[in-house]
C-alpha positions, -999 to +999 in steps of 0.1 A: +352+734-565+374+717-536+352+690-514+355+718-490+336+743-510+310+716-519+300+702-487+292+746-482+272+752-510+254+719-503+241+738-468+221+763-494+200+737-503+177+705-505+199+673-523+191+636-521+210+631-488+180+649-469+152+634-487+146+607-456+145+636-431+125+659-453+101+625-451+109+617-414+123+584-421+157+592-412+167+577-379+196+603-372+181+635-379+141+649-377+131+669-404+129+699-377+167+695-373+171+695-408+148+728-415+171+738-385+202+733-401+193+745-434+181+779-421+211+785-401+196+777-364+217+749-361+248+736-368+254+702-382+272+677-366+308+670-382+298+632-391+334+631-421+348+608-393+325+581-387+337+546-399+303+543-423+312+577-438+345+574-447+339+540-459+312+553-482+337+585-498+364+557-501+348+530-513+324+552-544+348+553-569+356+514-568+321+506-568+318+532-601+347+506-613+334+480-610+299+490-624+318+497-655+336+467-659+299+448-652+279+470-674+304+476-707+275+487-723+276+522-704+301+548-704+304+558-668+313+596-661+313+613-630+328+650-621+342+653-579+327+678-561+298+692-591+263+704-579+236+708-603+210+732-595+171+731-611+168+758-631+134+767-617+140+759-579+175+767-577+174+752-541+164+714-555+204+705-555+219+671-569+253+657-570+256+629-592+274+595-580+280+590-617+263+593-651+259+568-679+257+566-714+243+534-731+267+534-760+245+517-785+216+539-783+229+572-764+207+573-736+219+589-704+210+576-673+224+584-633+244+561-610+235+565-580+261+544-553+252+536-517+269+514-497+262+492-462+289+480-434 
């Protein structure tokens, strides 16, 4: 799907980005506003602008980069604009920053990328 289509289906659902508001630790949004916004009541702010945003969206796929290049161990993967879905709770939603693969053993492991400014 197109980033578009993602940042919609992402609205059907509870992902990693709302965990601090589901907990009330976020300092931009109440859970309240969140329940809001999930359930249609209210409409989202359009935050794609803000300096710290874009940063983050540009700034993801260096950092993947340059994990790679500082972990050679792992084999770093990641697929734009995926959303996995639990098979029980098909609202519990995830998109992956990136995943890894130790190449000596196999194991897989998630990269998760967050940045500061």
């Amino acid at each position: 799907m197109n980033r578009e289509e993602w940042l919609k289906e992402r609205k059907y659902g509870i992902g990693g980005s709302d965990a601090a508001a589901i907990l009330g630790k976020n300092n931009w949004k109440s859970n309240v506003e969140l329940w809001e916004e999930k359930t249609g009541r209210r409409t989202p702010p359009d935050i794609s602008d803000k300096p710290c945003v874009r940063y983050g969206i540009e700034a993801e796929d260096l950092i993947r980069k340059l994990f790679a290049l500082n972990y050679p161990e792992y084999e770093v993967q990641h697929q734009e604009n995926t959303i996995i879905k639990h098979p029980e709770y098909p609202f519990l939603l995830a998109s992956l920053d990136g995943t890894l693969s130790d190449k000596g053993t196999g194991e897989m492991g998630v990269l998760e990328i967050k940045t500061s400014e």
